[in-house]
N, CA, C and O of each residue as an XYZ file, in Angstrom:
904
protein
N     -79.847     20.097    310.878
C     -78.541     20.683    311.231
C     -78.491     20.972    312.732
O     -79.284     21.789    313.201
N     -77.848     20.522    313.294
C     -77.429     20.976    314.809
C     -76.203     21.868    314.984
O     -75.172     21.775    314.318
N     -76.496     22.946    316.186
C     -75.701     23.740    316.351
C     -75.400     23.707    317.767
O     -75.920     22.950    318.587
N     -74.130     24.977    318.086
C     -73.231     24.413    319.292
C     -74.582     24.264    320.478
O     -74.789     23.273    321.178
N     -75.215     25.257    320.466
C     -76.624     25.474    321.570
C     -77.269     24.605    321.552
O     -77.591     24.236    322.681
N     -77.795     23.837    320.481
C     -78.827     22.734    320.513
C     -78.025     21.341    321.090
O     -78.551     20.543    321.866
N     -76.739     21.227    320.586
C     -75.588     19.925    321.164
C     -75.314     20.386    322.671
O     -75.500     19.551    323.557
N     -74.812     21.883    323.062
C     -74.732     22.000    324.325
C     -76.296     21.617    325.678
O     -76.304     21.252    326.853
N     -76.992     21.835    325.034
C     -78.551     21.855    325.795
C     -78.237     20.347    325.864
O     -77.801     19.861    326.908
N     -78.468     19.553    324.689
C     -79.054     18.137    324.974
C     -77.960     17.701    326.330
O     -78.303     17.356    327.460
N     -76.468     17.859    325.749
C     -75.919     17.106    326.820
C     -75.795     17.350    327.875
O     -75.222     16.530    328.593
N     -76.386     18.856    328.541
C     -76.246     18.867    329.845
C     -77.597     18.509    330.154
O     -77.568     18.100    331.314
N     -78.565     18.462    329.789
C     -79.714     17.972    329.898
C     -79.601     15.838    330.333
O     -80.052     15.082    331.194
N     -78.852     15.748    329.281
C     -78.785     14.386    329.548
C     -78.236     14.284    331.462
O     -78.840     13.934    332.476
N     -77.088     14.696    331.251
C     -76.544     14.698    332.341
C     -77.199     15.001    333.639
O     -77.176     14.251    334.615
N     -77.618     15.827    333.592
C     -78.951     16.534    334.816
C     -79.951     15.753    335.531
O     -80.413     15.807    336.671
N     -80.230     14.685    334.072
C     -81.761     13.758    334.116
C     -80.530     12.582    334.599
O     -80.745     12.118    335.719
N     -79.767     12.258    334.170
C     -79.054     10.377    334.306
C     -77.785     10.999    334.806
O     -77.135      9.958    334.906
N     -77.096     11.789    335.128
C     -76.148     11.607    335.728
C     -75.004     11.245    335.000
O     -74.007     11.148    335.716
N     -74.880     11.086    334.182
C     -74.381     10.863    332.884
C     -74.313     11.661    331.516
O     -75.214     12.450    331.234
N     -73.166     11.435    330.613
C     -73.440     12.372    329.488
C     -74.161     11.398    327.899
O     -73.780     10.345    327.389
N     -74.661     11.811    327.735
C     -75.166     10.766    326.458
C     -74.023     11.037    325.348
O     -73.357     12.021    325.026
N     -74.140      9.293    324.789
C     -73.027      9.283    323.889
C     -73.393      9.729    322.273
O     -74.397     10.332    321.896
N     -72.336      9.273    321.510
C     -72.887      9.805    320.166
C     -73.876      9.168    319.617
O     -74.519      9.627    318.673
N     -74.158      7.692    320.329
C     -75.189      7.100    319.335
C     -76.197      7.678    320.192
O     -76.988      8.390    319.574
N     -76.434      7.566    321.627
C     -77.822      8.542    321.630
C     -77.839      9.800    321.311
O     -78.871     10.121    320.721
N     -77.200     10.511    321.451
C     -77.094     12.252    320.786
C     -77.713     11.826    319.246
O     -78.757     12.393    318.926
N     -77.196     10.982    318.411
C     -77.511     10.885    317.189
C     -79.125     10.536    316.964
O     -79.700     10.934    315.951
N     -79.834      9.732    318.026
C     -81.062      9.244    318.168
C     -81.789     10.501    318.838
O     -82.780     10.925    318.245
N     -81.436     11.065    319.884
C     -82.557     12.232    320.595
C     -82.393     13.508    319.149
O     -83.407     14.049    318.709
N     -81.439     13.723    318.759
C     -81.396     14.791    317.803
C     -81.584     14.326    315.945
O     -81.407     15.000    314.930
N     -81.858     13.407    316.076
C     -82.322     13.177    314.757
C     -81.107     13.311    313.543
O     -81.532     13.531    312.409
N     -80.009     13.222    313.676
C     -78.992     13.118    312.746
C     -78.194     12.340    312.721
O     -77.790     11.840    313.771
N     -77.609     11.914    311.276
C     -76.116     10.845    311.279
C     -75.296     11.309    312.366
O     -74.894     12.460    312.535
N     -75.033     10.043    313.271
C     -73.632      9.902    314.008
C     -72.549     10.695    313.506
O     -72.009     11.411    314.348
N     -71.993     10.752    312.052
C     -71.102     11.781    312.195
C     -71.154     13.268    311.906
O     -70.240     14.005    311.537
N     -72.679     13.600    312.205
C     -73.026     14.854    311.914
C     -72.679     15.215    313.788
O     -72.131     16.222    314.235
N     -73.120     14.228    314.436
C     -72.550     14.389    315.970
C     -71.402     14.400    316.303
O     -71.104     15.129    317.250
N     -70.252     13.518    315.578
C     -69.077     13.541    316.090
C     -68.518     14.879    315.563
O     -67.599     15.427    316.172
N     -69.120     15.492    314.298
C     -68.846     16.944    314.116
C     -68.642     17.751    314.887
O     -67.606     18.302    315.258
N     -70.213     17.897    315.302
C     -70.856     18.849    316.275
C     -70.297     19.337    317.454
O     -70.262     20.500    317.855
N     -69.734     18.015    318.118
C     -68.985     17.776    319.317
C     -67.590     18.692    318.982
O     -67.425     19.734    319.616
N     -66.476     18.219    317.847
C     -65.307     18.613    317.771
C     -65.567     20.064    317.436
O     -64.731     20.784    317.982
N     -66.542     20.790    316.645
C     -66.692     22.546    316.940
C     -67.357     22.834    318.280
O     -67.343     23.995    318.689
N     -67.944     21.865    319.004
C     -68.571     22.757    320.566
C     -67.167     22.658    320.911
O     -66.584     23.726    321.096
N     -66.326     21.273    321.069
C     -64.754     21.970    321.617
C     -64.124     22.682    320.920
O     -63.168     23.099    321.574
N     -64.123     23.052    319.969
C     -63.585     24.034    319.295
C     -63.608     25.392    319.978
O     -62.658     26.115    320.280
N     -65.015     25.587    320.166
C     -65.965     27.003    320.952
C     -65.832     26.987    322.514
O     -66.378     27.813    323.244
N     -65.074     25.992    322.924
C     -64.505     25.936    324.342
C     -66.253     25.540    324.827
O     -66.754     26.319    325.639
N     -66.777     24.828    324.525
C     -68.123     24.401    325.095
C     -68.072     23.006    325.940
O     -68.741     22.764    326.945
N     -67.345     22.340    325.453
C     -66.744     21.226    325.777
C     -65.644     20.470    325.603
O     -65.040     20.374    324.535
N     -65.240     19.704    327.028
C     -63.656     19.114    326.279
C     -63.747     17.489    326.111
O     -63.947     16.669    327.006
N     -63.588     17.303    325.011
C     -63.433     15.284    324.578
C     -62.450     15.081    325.516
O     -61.972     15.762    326.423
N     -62.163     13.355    324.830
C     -60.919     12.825    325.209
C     -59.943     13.238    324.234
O     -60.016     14.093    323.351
N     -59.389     12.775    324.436
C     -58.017     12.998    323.016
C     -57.868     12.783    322.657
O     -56.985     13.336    322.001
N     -58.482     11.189    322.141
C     -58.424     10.191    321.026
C     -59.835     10.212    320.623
O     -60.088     10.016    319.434
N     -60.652     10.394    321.339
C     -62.369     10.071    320.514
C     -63.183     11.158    320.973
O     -62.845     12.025    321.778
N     -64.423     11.021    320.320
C     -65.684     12.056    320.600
C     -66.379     11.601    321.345
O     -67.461     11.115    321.014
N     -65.793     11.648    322.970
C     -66.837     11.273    323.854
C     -66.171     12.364    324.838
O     -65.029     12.811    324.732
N     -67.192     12.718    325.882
C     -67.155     13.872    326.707
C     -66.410     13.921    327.835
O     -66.923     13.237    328.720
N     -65.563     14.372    328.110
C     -65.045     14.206    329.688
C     -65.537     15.677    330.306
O     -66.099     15.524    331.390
N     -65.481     16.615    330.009
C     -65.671     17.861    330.347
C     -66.964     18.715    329.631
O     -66.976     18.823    328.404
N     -67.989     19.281    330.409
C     -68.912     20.518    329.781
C     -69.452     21.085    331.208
O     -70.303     20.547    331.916
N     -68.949     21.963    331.394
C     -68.397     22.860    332.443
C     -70.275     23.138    332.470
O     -71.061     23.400    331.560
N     -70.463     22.939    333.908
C     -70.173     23.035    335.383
C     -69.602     21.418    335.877
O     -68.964     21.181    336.902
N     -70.031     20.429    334.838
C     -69.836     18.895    335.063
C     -68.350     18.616    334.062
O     -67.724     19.024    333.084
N     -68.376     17.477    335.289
C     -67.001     16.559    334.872
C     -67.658     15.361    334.825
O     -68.442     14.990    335.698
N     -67.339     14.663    333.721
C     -67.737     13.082    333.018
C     -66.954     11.935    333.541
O     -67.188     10.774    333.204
N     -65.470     12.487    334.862
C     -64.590     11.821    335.510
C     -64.100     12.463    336.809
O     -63.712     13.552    337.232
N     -64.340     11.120    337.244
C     -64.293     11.551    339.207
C     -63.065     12.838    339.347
O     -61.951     12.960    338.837
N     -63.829     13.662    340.247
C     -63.006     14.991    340.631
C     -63.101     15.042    342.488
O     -63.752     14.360    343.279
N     -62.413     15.848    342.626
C     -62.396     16.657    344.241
C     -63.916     16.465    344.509
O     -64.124     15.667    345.422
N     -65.150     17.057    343.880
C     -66.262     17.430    344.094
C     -66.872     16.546    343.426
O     -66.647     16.046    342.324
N     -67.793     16.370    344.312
C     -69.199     15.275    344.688
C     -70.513     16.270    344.891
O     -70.416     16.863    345.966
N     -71.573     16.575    344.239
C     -72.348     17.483    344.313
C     -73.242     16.137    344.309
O     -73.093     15.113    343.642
N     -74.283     16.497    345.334
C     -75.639     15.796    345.296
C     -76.915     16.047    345.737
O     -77.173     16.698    346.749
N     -77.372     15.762    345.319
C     -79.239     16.104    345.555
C     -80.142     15.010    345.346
O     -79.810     13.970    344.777
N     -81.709     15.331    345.976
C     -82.413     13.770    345.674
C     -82.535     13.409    344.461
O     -82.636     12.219    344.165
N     -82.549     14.776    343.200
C     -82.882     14.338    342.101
C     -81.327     13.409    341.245
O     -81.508     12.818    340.180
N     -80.081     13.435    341.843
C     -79.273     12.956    341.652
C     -77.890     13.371    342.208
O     -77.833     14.067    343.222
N     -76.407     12.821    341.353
C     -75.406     13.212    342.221
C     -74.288     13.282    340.279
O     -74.395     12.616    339.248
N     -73.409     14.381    340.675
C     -72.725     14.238    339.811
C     -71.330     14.685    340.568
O     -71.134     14.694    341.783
N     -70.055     15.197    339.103
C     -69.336     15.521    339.819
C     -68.781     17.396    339.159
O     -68.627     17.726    337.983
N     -68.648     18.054    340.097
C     -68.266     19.122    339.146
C     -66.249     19.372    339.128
O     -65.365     18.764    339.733
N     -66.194     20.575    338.108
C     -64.576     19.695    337.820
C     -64.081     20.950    338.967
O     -62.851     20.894    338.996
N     -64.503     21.898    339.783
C     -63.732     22.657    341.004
C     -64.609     23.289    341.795
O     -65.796     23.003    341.635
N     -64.284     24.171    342.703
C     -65.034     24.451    343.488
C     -66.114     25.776    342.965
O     -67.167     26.117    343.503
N     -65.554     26.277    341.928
C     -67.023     27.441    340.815
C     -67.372     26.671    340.081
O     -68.398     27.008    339.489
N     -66.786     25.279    339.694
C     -68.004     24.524    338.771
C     -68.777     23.762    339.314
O     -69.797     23.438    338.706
N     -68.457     23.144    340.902
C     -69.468     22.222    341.854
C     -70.450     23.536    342.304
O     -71.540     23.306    341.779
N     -70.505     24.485    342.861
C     -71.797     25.538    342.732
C     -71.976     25.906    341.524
O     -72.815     26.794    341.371
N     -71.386     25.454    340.481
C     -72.841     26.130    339.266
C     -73.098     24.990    338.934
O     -73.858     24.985    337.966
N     -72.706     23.588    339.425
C     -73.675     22.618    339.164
C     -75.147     22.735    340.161
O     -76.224     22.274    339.783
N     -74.894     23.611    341.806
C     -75.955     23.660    342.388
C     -76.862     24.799    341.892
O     -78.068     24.758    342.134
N     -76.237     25.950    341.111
C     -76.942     26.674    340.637
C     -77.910     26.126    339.095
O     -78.694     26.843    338.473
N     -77.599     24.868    338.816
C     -78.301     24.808    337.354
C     -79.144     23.723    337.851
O     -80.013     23.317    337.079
N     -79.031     23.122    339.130
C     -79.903     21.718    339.673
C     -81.104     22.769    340.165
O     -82.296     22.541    339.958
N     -80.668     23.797    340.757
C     -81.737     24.674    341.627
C     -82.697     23.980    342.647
O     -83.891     24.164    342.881
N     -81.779     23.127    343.171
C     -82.692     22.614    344.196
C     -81.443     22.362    345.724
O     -80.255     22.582    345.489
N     -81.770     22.007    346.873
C     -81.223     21.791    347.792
C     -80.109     20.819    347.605
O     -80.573     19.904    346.924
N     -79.069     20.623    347.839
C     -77.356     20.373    347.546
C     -76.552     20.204    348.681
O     -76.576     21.026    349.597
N     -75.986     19.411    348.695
C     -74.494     19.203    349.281
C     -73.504     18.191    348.185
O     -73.485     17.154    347.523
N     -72.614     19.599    348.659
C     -71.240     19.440    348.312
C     -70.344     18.939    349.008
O     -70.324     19.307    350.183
N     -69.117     17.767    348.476
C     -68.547     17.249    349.460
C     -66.859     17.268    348.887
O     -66.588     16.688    347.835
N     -66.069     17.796    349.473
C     -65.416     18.068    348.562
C     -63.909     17.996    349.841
O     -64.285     17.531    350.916
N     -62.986     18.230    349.824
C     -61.499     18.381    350.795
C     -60.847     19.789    350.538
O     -60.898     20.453    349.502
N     -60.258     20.069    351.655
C     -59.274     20.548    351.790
C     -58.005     21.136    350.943
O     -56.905     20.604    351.090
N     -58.125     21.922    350.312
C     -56.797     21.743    348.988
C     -56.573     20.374    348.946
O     -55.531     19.809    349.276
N     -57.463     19.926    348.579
C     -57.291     18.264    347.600
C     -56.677     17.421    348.377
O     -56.074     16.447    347.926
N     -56.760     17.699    349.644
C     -55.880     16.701    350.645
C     -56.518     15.668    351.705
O     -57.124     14.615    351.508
N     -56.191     16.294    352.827
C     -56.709     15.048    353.867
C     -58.237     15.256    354.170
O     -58.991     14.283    354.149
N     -58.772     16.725    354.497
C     -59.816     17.006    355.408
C     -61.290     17.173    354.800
O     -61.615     18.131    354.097
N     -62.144     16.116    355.162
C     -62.928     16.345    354.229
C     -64.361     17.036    354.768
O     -64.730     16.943    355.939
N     -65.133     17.768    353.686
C     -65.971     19.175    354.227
C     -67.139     18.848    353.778
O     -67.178     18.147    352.767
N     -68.229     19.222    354.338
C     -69.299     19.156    352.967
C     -69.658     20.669    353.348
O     -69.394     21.341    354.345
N     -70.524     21.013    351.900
C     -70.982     22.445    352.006
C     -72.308     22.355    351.219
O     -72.505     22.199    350.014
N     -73.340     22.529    352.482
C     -74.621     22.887    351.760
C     -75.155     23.688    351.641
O     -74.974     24.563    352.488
N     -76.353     24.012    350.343
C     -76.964     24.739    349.482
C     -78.141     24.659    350.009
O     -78.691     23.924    349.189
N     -78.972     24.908    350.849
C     -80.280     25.090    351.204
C     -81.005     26.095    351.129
O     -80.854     26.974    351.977
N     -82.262     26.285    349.816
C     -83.187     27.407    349.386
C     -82.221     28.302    349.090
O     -82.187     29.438    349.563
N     -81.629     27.965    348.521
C     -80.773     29.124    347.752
C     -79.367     29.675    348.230
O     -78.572     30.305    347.532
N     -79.160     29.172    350.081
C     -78.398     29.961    350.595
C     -77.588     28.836    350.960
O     -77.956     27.777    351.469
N     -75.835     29.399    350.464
C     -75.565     28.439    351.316
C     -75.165     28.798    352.536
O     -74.986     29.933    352.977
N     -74.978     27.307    353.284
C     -75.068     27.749    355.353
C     -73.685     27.740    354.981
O     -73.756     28.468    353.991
N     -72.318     27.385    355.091
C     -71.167     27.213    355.267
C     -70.298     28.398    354.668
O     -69.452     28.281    353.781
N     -70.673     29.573    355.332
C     -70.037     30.739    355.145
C     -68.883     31.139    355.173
O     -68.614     32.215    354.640
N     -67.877     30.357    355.819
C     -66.446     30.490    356.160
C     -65.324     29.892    355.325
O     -64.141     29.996    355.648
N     -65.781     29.215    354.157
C     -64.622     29.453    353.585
C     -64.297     29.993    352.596
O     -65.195     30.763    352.256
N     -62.984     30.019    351.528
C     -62.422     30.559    350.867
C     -62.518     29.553    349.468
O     -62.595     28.329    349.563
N     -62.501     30.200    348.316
C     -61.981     29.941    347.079
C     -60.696     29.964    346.395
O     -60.572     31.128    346.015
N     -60.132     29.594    346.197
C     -58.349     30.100    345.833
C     -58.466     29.696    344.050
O     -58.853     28.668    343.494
N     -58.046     30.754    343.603
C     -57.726     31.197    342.384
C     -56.404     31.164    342.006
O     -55.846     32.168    342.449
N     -55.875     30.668    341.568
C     -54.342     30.446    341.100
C     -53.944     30.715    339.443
O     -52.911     31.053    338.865
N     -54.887     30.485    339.149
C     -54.737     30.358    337.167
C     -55.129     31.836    336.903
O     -56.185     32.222    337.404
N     -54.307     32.800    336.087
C     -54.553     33.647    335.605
C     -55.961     33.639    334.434
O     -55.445     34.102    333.417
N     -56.937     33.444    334.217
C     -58.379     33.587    333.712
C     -57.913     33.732    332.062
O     -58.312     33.020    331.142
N     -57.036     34.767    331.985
C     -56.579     34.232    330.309
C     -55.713     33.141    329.810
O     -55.248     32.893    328.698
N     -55.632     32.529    331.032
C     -54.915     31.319    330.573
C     -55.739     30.212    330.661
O     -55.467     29.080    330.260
N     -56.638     30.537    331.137
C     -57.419     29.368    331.554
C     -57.801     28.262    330.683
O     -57.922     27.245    331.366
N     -58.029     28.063    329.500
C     -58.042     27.741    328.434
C     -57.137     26.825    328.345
O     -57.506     25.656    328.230
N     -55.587     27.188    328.383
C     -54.374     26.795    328.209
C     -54.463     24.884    328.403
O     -54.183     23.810    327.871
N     -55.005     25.464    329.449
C     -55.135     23.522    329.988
C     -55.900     23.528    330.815
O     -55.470     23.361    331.956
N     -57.464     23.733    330.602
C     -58.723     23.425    331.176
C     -58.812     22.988    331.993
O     -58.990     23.668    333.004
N     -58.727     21.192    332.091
C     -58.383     20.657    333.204
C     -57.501     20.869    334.249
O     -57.901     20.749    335.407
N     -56.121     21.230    333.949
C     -55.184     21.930    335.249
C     -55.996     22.702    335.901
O     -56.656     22.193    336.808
N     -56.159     24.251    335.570
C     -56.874     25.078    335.718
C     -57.955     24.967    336.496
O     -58.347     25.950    337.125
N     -58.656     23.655    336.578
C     -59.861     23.494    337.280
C     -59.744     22.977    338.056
O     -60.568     23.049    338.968
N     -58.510     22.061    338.138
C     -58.429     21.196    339.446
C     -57.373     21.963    340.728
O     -57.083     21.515    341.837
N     -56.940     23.341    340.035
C     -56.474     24.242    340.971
C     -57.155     25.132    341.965
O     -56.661     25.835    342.847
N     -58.851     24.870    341.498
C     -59.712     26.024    342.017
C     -60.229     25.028    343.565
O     -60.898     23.995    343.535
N     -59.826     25.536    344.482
C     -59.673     24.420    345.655
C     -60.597     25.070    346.863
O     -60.760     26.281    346.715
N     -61.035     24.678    347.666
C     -61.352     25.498    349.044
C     -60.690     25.160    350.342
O     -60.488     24.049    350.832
N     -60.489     25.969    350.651
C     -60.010     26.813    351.934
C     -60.923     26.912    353.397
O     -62.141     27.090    353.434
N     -60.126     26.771    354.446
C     -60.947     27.856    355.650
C     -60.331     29.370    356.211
O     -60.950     30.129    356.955
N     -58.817     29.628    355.604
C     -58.460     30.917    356.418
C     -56.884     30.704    354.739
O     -56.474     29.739    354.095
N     -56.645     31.807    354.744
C     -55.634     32.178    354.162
C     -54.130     31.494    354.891
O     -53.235     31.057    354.167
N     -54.053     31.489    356.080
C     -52.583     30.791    356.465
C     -52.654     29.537    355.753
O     -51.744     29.431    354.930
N     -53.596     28.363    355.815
C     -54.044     27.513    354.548
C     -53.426     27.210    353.444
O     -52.671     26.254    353.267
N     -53.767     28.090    352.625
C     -53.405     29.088    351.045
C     -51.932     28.885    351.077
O     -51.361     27.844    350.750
N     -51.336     30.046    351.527
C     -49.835     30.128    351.865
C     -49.293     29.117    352.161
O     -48.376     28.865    351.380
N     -49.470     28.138    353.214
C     -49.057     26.759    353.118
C     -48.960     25.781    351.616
O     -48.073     25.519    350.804
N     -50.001     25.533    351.744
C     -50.331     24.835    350.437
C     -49.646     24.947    349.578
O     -48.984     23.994    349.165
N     -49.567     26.773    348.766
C     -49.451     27.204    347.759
C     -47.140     26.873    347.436
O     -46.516     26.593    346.413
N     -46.652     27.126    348.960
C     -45.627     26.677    348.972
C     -45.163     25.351    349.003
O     -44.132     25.145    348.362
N     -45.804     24.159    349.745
C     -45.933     22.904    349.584
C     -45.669     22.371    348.125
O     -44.797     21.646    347.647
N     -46.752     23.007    347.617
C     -47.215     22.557    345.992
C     -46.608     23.362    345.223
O     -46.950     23.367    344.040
N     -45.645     24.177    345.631
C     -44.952     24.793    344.335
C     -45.889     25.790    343.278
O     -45.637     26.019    342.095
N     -46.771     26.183    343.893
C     -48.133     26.878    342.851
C     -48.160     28.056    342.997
O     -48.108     28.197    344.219
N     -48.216     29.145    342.487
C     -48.611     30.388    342.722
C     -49.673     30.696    343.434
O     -50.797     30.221    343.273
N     -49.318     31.560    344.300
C     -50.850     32.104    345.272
C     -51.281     32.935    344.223
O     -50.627     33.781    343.614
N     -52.457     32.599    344.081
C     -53.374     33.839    343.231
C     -54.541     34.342    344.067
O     -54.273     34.232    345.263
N     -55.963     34.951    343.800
C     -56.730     35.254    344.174
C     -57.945     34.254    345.314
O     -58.336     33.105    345.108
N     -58.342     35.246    346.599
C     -58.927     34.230    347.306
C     -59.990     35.045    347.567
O     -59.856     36.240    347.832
N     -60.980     34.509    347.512
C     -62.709     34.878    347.609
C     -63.551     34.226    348.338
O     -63.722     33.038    348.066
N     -64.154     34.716    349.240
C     -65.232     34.242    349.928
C     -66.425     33.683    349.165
O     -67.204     34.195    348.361
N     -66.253     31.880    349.933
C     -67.105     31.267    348.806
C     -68.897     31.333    348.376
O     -69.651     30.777    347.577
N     -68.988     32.476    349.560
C     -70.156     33.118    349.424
C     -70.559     33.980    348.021
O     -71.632     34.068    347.424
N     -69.235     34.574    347.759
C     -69.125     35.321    346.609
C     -69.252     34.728    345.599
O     -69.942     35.093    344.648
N     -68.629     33.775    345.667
C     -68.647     32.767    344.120
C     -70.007     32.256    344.110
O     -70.503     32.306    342.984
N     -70.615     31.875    344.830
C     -71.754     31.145    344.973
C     -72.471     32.319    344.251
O     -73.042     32.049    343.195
N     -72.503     33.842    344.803
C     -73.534     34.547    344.106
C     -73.025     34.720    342.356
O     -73.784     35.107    341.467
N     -72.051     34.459    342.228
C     -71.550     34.747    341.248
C     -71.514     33.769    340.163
O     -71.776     34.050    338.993
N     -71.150     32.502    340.630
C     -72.006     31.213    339.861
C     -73.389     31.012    339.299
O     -73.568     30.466    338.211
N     -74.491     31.523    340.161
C     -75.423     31.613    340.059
C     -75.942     32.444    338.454
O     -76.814     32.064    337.673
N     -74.895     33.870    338.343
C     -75.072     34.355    337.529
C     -74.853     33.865    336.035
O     -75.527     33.873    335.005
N     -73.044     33.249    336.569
C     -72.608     32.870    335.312
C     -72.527     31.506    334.612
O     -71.825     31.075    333.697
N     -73.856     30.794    335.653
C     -73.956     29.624    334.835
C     -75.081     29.605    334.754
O     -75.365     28.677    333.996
N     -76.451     30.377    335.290
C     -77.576     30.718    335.232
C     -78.440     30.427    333.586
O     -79.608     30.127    333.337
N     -77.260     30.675    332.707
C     -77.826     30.876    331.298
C     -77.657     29.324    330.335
O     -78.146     29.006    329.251
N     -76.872     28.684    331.153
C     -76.065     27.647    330.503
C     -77.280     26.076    329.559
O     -77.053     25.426    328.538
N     -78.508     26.035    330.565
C     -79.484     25.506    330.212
C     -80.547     26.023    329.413
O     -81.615     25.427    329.277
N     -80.268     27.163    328.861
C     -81.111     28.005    327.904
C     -80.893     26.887    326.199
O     -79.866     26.810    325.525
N     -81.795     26.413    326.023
C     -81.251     25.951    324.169
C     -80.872     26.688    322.978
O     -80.621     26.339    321.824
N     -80.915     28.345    323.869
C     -80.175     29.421    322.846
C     -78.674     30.054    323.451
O     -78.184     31.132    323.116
N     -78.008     28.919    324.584
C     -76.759     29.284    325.320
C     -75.584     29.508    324.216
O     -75.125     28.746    323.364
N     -75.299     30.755    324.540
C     -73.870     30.779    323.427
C     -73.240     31.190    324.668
O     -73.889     31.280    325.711
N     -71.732     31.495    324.579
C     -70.329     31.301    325.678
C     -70.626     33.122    325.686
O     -70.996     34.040    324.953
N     -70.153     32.820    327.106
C     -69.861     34.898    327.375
C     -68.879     35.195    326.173
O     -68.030     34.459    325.670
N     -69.344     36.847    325.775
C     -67.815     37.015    325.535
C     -66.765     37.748    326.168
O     -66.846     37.885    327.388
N     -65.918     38.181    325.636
C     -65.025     38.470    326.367
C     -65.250     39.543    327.515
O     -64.885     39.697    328.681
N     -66.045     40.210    326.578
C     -66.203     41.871    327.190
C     -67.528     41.406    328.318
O     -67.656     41.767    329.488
N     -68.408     40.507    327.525
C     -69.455     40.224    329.169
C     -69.017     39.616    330.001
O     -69.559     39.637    331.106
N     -67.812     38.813    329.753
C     -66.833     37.954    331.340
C     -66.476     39.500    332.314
O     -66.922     39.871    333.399
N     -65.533     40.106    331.411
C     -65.015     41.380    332.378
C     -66.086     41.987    333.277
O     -66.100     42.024    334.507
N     -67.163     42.550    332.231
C     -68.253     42.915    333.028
C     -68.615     42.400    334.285
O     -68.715     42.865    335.421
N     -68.753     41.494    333.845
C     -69.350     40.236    335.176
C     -68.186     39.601    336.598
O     -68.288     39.173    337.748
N     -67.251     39.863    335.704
C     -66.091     39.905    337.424
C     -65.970     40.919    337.669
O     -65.641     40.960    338.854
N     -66.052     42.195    337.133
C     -66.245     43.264    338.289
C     -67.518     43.763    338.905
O     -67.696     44.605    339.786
N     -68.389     43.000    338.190
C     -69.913     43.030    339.186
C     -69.910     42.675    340.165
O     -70.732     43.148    340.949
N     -68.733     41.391    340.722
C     -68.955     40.346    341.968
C     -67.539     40.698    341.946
O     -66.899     39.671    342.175
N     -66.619     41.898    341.736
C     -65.454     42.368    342.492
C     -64.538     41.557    342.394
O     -63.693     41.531    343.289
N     -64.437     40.606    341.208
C     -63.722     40.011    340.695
C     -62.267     40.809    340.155
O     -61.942     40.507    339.007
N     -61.472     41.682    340.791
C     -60.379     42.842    340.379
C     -58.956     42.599    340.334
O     -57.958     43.098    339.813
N     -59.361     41.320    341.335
C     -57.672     40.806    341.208
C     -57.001     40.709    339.822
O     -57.768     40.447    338.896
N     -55.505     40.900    339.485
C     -54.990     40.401    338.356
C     -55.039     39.026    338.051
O     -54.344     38.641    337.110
N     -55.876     38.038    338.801
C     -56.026     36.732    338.242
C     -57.065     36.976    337.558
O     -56.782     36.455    336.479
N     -58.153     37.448    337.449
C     -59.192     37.843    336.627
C     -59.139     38.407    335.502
O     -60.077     38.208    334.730
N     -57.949     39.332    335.061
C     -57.679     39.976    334.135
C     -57.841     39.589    332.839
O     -57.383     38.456    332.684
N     -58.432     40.188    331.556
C     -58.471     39.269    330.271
C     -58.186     40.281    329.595
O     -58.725     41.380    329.724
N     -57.230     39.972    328.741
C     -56.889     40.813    327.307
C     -58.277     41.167    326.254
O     -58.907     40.174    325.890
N     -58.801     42.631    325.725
C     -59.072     42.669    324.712
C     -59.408     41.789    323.996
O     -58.375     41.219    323.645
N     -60.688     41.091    323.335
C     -60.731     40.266    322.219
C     -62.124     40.136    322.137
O     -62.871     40.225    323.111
N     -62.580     39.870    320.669
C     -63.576     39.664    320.237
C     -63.648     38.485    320.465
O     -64.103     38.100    319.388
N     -63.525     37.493    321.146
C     -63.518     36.038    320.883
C     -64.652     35.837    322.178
O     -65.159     36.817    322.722
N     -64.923     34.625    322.527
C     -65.682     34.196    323.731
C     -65.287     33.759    324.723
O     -64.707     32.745    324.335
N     -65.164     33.804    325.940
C     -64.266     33.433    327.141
C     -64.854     31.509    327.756
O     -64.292     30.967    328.708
């Protein structure tokens, strides 16, 4: 019997080692069960917000810190290169590689392009910003939107531009120093083979540890898992 932790481990594991997500027939071969005990497995990890398919089949596009399809972010290292799906899931891809990193990523998704590296833990590129736009209980709503809104910045006049350009709500902006320490935390656990999803009440916790206070952070009450 496989469960969401043992399906979540293998495939970010796969991914980590090849750069890639393994499909159902290898998931079905490294874990020792019928193929459709995998295509199961898969539709309750998305169920549990662990991962997102396509929309027609059981193959992976999304298992957060990685994207299975080209994004903004290009994360790479000697041991490999993937892509993460925004700018808190390309550092908790450097936080789960734990090794030296650059990130290469643009401008609110536009012309200027940046890299930002991760060296021994620290990163050097201190000056810019994170922009938060998606209210955190919505986040869910449409995963992918949501992620491809989380953009970087060098100064707030930036932001305000952009945010009017694009018709988007300005939401919350954080020094990407912050996120970085804060990634670290909240994807820190994700390679454990006993990873279950925060819940609600340890998300809250954990954005106001790293001063996460803005009303984009905000989450309703619930027993459920964030």
């Amino acid at each position: 019997m496989i469960t969401n932790s043992t399906l979540h481990y293998t495939i970010l594991l796969g991914i980590i080692e090849n750069g890639i997500a393994p499909n159902v027939e290898k998931l079905s071969k490294i874990l020792q069960v019928e193929e459709n005990e995998i295509v199961k497995g898969l539709y309750d990890l998305q169920e549990y917000h662990g991962v997102v398919l396509h929309p027609k089949e059981p193959k992976i596009w999304v298992i957060h810190p990685f994207s299975l399809a080209p994004t903004n972010f290009y994360v790479k290292s000697e041991r490999g290169q993937w892509w993460g799906n925004c700018a808190w899931c390309s550092l908790g891809v450097a936080a789960l590689i734990e090794e030296d990193v650059k990130i290469i990523t643009t401008i609110g998704a536009e012309t200027k392009q940046i890299e930002i590296n991760i060296i021994d833990g620290e990163i050097q590129e201190k000056n810019y910003y994170i922009h938060f736009p998606i209210p955190m209980k919505n986040a869910w709503d449409n995963v992918i939107y949501t992620c491809s809104n989380m953009l970087v910045f060098e100064n707030e006049k930036q932001i305000d531009e952009w945010t009017e350009r694009h018709d988007i709500q300005k939401g919350d902006i954080q020094p990407i120093e912050n996120i970085w320490k804060f990634s670290k935390k909240w994807y820190g656990n994700h390679l454990n083979p006993e990873w279950t999803k925060w819940t609600v009440e340890e998300a809250k916790q954990l954005f106001e540890e790293f001063n996460l206070t803005d009303k984009i952070w905000m989450l309703e009450d619930s027993k459920e898992r964030f």
